[in-house]
C-alpha positions in Angstrom: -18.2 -51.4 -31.8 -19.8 -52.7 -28.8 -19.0 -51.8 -25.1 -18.7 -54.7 -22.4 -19.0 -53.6 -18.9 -18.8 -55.2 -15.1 -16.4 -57.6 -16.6 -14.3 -58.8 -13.5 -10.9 -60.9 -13.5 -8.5 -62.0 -11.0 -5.6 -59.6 -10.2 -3.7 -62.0 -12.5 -5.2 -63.0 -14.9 -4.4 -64.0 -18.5 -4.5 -62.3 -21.8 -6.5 -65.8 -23.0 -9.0 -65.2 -19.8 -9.7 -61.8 -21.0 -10.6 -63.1 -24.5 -12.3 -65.9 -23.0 -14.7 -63.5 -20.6 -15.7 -61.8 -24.1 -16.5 -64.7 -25.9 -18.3 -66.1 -22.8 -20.5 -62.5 -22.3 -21.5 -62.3 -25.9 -21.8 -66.5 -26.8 -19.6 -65.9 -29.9 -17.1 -68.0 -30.9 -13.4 -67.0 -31.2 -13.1 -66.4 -34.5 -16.0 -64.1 -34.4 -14.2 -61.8 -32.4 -12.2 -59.1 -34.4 -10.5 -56.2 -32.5 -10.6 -55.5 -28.2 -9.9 -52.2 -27.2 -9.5 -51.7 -22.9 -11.7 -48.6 -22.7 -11.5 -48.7 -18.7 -9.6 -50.8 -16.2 -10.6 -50.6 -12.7 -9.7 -52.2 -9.1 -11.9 -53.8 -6.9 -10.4 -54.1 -3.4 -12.9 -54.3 -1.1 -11.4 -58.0 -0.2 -8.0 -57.6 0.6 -7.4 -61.0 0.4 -8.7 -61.0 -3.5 -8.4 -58.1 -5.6 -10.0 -57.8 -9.2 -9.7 -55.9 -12.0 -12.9 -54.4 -13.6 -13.1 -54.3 -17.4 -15.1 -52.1 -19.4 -14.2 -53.2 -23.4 -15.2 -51.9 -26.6 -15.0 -54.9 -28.9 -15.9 -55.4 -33.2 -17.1 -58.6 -34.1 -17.9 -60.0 -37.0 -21.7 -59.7 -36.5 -21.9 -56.5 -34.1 -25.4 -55.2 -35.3 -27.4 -58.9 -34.8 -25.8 -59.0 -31.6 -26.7 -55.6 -30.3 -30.3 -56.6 -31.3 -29.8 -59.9 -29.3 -29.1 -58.1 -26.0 -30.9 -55.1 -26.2 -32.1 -55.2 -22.8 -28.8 -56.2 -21.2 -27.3 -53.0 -19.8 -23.8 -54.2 -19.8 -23.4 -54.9 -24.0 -24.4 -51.1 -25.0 -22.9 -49.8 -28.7 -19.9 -47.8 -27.9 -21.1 -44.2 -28.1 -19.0 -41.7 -30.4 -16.4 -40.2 -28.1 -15.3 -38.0 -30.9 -14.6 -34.2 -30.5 -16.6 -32.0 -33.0 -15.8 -28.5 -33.3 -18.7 -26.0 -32.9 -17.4 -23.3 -35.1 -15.0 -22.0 -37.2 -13.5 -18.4 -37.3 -14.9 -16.3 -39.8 -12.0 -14.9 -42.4 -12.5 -11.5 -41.7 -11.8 -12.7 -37.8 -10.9 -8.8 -36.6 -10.2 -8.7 -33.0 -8.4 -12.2 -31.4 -10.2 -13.6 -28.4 -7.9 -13.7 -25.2 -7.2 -16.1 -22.9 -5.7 -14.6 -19.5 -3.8 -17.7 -17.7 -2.4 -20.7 -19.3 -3.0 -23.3 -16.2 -5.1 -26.5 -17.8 -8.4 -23.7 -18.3 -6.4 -21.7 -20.3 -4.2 -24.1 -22.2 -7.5 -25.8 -23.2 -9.8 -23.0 -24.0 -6.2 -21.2 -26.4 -5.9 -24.7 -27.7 -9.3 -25.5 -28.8 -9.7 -21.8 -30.0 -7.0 -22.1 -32.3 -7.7 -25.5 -33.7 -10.6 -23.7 -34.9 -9.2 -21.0 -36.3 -9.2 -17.8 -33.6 -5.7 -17.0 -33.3 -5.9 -16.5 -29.8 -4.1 -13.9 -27.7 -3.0 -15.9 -24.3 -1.8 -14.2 -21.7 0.7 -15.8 -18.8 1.6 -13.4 -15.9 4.5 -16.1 -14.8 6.9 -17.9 -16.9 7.5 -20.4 -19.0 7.6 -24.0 -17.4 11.2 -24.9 -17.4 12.2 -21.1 -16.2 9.1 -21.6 -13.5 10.6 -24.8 -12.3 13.6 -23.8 -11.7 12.2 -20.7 -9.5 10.1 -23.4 -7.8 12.9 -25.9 -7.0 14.6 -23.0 -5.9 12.3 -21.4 -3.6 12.2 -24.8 -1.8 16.6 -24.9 -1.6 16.9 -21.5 -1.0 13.8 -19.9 0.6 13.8 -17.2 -1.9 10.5 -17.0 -3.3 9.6 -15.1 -6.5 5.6 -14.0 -6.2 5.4 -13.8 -10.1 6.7 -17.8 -10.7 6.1 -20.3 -7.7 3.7 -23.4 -7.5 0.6 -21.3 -8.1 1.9 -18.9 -10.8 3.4 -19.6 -14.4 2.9 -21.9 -17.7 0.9 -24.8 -16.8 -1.0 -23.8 -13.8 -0.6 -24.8 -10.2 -1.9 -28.8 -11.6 1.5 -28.4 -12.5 3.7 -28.8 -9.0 0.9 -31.9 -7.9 -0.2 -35.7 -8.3 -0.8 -34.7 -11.7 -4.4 -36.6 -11.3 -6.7 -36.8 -14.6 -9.9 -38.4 -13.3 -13.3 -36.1 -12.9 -16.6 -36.6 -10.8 -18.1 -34.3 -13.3 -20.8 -35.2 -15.7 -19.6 -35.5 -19.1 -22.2 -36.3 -21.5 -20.0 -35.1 -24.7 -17.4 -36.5 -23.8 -14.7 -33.6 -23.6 -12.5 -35.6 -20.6 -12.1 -38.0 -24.2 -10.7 -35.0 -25.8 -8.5 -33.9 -22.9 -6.6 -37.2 -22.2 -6.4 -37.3 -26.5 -4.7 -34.2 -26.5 -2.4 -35.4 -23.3 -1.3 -38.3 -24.8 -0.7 -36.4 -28.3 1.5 -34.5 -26.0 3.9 -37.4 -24.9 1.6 -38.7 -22.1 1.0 -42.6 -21.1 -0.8 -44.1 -23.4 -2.2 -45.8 -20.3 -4.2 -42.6 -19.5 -6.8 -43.5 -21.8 -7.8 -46.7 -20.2 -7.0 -46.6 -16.7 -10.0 -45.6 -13.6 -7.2 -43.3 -12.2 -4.7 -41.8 -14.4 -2.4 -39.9 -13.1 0.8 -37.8 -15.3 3.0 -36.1 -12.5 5.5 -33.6 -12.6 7.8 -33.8 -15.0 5.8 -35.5 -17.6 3.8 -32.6 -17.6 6.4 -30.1 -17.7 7.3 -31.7 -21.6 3.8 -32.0 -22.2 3.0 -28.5 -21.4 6.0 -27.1 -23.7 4.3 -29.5 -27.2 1.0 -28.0 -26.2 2.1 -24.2 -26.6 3.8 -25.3 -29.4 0.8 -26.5 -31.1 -0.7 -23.7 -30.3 1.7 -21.3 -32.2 2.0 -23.2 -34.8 -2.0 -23.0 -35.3 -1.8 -19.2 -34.9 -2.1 -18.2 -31.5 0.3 -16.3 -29.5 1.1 -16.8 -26.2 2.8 -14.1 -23.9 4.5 -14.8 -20.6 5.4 -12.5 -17.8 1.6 -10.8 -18.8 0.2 -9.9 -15.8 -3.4 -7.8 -16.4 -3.4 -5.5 -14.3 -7.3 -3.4 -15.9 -10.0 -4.6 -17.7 -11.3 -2.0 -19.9 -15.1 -1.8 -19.5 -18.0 0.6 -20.7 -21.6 0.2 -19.8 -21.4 -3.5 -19.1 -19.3 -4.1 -22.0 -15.2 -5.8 -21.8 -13.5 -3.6 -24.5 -10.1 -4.6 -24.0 -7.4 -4.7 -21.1 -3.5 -3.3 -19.4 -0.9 -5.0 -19.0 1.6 -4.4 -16.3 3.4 -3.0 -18.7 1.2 -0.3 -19.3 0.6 -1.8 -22.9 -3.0 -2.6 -23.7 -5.2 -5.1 -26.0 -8.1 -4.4 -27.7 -10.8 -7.4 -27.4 -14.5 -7.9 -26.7 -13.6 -11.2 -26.2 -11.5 -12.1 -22.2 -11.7 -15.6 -21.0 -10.6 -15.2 -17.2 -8.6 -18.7 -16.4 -5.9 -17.5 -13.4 -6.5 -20.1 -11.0 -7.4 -19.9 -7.6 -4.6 -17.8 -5.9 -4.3 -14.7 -8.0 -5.9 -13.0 -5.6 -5.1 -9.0 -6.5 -6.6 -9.8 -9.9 -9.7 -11.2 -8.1 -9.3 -7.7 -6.2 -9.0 -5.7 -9.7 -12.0 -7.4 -10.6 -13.9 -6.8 -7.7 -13.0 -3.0 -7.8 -13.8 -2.7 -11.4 -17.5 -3.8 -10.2 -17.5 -7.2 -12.2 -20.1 -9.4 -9.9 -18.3 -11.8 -7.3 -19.6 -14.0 -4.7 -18.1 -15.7 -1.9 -18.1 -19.6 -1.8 -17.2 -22.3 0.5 -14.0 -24.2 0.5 -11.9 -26.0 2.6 -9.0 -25.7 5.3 -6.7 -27.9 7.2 -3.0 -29.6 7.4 -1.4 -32.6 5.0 -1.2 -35.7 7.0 1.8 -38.1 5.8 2.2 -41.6 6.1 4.5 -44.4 5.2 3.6 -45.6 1.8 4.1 -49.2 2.8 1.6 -48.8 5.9 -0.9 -47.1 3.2 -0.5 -50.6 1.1 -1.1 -53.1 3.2 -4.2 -51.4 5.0 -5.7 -51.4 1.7 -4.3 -54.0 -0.4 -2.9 -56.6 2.1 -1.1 -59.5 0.6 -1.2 -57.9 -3.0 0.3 -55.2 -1.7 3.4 -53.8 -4.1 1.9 -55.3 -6.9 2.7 -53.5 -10.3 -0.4 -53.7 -11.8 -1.5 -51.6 -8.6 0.9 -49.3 -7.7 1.1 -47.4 -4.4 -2.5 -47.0 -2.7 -4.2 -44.2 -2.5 -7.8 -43.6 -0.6 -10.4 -40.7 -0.6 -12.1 -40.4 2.9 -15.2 -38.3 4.4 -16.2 -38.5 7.8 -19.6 -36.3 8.9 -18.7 -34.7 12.5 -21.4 -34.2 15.3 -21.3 -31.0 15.3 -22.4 -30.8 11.2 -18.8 -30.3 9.8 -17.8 -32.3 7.1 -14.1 -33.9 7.4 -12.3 -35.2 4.2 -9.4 -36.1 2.4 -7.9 -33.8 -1.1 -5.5 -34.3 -3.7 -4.1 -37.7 -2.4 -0.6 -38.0 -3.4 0.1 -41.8 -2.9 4.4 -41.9 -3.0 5.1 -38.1 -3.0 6.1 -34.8 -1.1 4.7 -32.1 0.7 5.7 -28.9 -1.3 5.6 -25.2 -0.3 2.7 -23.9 -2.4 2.5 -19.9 -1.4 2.4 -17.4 -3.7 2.9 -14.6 -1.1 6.0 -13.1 1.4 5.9 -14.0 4.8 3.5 -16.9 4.2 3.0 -21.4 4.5 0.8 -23.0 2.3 1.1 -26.6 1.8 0.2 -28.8 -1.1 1.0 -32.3 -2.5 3.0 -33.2 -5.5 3.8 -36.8 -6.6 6.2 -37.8 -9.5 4.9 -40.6 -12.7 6.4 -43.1 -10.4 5.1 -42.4 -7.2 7.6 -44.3 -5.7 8.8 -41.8 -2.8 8.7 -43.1 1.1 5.7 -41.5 2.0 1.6 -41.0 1.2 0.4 -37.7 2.2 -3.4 -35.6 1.1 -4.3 -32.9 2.7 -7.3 -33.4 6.0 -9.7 -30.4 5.6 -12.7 -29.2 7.0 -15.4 -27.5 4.8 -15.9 -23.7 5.9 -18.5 -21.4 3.8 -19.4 -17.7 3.8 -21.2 -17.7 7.2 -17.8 -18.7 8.6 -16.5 -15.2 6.8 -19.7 -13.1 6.9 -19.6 -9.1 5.3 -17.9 -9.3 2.1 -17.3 -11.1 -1.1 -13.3 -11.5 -0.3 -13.4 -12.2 3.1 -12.2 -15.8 2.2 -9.1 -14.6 1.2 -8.3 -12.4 4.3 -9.1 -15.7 6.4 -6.7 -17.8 4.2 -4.3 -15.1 4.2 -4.5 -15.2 8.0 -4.2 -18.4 8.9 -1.0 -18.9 5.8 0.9 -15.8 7.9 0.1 -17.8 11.2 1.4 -20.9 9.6 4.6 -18.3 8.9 5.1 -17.6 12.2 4.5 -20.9 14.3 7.1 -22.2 11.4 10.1 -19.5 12.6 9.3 -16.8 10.1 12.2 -18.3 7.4 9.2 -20.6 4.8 9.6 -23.8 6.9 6.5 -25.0 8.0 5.1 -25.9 11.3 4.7 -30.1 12.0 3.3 -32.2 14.5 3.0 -35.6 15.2 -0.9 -36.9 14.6 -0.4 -38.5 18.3 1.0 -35.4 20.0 -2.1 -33.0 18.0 -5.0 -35.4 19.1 -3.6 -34.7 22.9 -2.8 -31.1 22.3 1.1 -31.7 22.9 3.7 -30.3 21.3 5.8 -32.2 19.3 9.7 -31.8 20.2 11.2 -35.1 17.9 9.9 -36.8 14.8 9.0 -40.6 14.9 9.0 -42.8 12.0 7.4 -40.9 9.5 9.9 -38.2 8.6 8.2 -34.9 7.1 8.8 -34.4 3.3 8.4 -31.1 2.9 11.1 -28.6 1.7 12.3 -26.0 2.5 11.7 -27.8 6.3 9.6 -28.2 9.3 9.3 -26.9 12.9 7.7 -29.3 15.1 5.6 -27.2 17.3 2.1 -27.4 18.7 -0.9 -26.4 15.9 -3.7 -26.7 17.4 -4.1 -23.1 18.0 -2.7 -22.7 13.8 -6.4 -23.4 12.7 -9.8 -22.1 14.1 -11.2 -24.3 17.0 -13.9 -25.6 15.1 -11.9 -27.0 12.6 -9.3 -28.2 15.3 -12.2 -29.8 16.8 -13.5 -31.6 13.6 -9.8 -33.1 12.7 -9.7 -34.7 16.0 -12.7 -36.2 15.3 -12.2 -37.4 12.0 -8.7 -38.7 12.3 -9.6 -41.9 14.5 -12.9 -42.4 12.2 -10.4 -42.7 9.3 -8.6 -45.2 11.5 -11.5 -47.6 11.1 -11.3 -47.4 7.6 -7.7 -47.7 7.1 -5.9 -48.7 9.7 -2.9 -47.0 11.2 -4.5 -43.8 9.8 -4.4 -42.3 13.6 -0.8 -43.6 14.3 1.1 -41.6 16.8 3.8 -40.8 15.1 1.9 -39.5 11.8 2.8 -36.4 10.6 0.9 -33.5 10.1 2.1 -30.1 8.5 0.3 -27.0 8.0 -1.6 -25.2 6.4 -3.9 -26.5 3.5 -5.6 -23.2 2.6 -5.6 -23.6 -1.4 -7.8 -26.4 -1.7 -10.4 -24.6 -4.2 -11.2 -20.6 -4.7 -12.9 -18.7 -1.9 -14.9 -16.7 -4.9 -16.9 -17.2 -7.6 -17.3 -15.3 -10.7 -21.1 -15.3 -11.4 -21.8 -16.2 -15.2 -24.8 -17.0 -17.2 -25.8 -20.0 -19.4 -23.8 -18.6 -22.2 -20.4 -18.4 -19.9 -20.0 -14.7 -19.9 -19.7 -12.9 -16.4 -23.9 -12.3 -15.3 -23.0 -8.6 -15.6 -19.8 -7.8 -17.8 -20.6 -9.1 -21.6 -17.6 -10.5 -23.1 -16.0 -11.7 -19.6 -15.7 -15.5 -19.1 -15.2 -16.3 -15.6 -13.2 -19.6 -16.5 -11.8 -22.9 -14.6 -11.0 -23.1 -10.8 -10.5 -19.7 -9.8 -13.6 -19.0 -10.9 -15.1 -21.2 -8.9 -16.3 -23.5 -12.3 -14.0 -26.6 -11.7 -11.4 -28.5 -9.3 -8.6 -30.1 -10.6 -6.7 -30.9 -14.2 -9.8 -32.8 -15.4 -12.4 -30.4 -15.0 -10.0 -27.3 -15.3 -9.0 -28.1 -19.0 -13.0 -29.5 -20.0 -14.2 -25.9 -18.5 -11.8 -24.2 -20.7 -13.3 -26.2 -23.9 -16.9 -25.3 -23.1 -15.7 -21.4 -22.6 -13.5 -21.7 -25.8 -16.9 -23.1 -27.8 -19.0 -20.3 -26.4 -16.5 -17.7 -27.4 -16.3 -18.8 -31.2 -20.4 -19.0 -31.0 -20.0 -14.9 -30.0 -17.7 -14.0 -32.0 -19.2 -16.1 -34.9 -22.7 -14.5 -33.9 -21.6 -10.5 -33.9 -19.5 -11.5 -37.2 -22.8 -12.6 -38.9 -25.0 -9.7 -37.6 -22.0 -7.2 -38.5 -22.2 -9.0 -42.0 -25.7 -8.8 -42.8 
């Protein structure tokens, strides 16, 4: 086949129009042309008052070879590379001890999946529960206030990607192609076919919670095992060596072979591990409050006249702003038409997080406005990020009444350092509730500082950004692990053999995306071990 790029079409364009811009690029006639597949639809909307939609194609003709050769030096007809996934390995038959997979979040599901379609048998280890029993706990926690720390947003099958936007786009680099084999798997799962072809696919909630369920399934059925309510509570290690681990339970698994995949907000694990002497570093990540908006204002700001078109959708927008004082300001995990959601894992504690449904059709756009903070900001010791998230979540607790409803303020009222006492027209989505209070004192004066900055820059870029009666509710603390696990070109921990430090909470990916393509690349290096101590065990 041959791939067509920087093809660009009015928002409304034909199906003949399409064809035509093919036939057009590659001076063929029409019936030369044999099979169009949409490889990647994008939106151009830098004119509001004319959107397009940018095509890349991968196309057959009738005479693909002669007209590769004809424009060889034209980068936008390319051959369409092989996007295929190729297993590296294969488990030996005398496989003796199963690899393990601790957390089943995207990392985990990925690296168990891709183990067992080669034929490892994994053992994968969940320390919540399943997804339909973890919803419920979830939904409930946000009803009734009763929060369980072993199944919440951050905890159980599915990871925390679970309770979010649901986002499946990646600023990685992805030479081999494993985002192809992610979204293949997706859609083998019951996602949108529509995945696979537009610049920003999203899934949401409950399409992933079905999804989630045929991918264990597939699993099982290929040999692994998957056991929930599994919290590790020791890693069995002799002279640099993983041997095996304990349960909570006090029953233990034999394996010199422990992907680590937990996320980023298991934090006595990242303790355990700590204690146990397996190398970790601090890193920087990001704090701050979720903003929310009408949807509708969102729209128009960036789509204008085409605004509530289908083809579109609700708007969404990714923002940066650079402050004097060398802070960077930006916007995370935009969730155009969705909710604020109660994202802790811990008693007495606010976190906030976004969570949009398929549909995205709710009143509001929220994302979370954070500042970047890094280990200078939490000097002495290797967890000191935690203690500050940890601090600033108990604070959000208290400024909120000490009952999980979490403190607000009008964007107007926090630029002025007022407190809010009544909501405006923007009213807060987040369950359980809201306290309208005064935050600026929630957050460390620095990044107080740099929000205040950044809000009216955004303004400028989308306006009605910075409108009084804004909402913003605190705190964003979970926006990427305040650790990393060291590891070495081979994906085993720099100082523990046998230990892959895997996916977000090791400080190796953020997001679904790169969560699940981290988990394939530890999965491949796994079966090369194993394969490797199976060959020299042999000979």
């Amino acid at each position: 086949m041959i791939r067509l790029s920087n093809i660009k079409l009015d928002l409304d364009h034909s199906p003949e129009e399409l064809t035509q811009a093919i036939l057009t690029m590659l001076n063929i006639a029409a019936d030369e042309l044999v099979e169009t597949v949409v490889f990647r639809r994008g939106i151009d909307a830098r004119a509001k008052n004319r959107i397009f939609l940018l095509y890349t194609l991968d196309v057959t003709t009738s005479k693909d070879e002669a007209l590769l050769e004809l424009f060889a030096d034209n980068q936008s007809i390319k051959p369409t590379p092989d996007m295929s996934y190729k297993f590296v390995a294969q488990a030996p038959e005398d496989l003796g001890e199963r690899p393990v997979v601790v957390g089943f979040g995207p990392c985990g599901i990925f690296a168990g999946l891709v183990l067992a379609q080669m034929g490892y048998k994994p053992i994968i280890l969940e320390r919540g529960k399943e997804v339909r029993e973890r919803t419920k706990d979830t939904f409930g926690f946000w009803r009734t206030k009763k929060l369980n720390t072993e199944s919440n947003v951050q905890f159980g099958e599915g990871g925390a990607g679970t309770f979010s936007d649901g986002k499946l786009w990646t600023q990685i680099k992805d030479k081999k192609h494993y985002g192809r084999k992610v979204l293949n798997e997706f859609v083998a799962a019951g996602a949108p076919e529509e995945i696979l072809f537009v610049s920003k696919p999203h899934i949401g909630t409950f399409k992933l919670v079905s999804m989630v369920e045929k991918m264990r399934a597939k699993i099982i059925e290929l040999g692994g095992e998957i056991r929930f309510s599994a919290r590790v509570d020791n890693f069995h290690i002799e002279d640099g060596q993983v041997l095996g681990l304990t349960l909570a339970d006090g029953s233990q698994i034999k394996s010199k072979h422990i992907a680590l995949a937990i996320g980023h907000s298991a934090r006595d694990t990242f303790k355990m591990i700590y204690d146990r002497g397996i190398y970790i570093e601090a890193k920087p990540f990001s704090v701050g409050f979720r903003i929310e908006h009408k949807q509708s204002v969102i729209d128009e700001a960036l789509f204008g006249k085409f605004a509530g078109h289908p083809i579109l959708g609700a708007a969404d927008y990714k923002l940066v702003h650079h402050c004097k004082s060398g802070r960077s300001v930006y916007s995370f995990c935009m969730c155009p038409g969705g909710t604020v959601v109660a994202a802790t894992s811990e008693e007495h504690a606010v976190v906030t997080n976004g969570m949009s449904q398929y549909s995205r059709n709710e009143r509001n756009a929220n994302s979370a406005i954070v500042v970047g903070i890094d280990p200078d900001d939490y000097p002495e010791h290797p967890l000191a990020g935690i203690e500050l998230q940890r601090q600033l979540e108990k604070a959000a607790y208290v400024l909120g009444g000490e009952n999980y409803d979490a403190p607000a303020q009008l964007v107007g009222d926090f630029l002025t350092g007022t407190s809010s006492a009544a909501i405006g027209g923007v009213e807060p989505s987040y369950k359980p509730g809201i306290k309208l209070t005064d935050m600026t004192g929630l957050l460390p004066q620095y990044c107080v500082d740099a929000i205040r900055e950044a809000i009216p820059a955004f303004n400028k870029k989308i306006r009605g950004f910075a409108m009084e009666d804004a909402t913003l509710t605190g705190v964003e603390t979970r926006t990427s692990s305040p650790i990393c696990i060291k590891r070495s070109d081979d994906f085993q921990s720099i100082n523990t053999k046998g230990f892959y430090p895997s996916g977000e909470g090791a400080g190796y990916a953020g997001g679904i995306m790169s969560s699940a393509i981290d988990g394939i690349k530890v999965a491949e290096a796994m079966a090369l071990s194993i394969n490797e101590q199976a060959g020299s065990k042999s000979a």
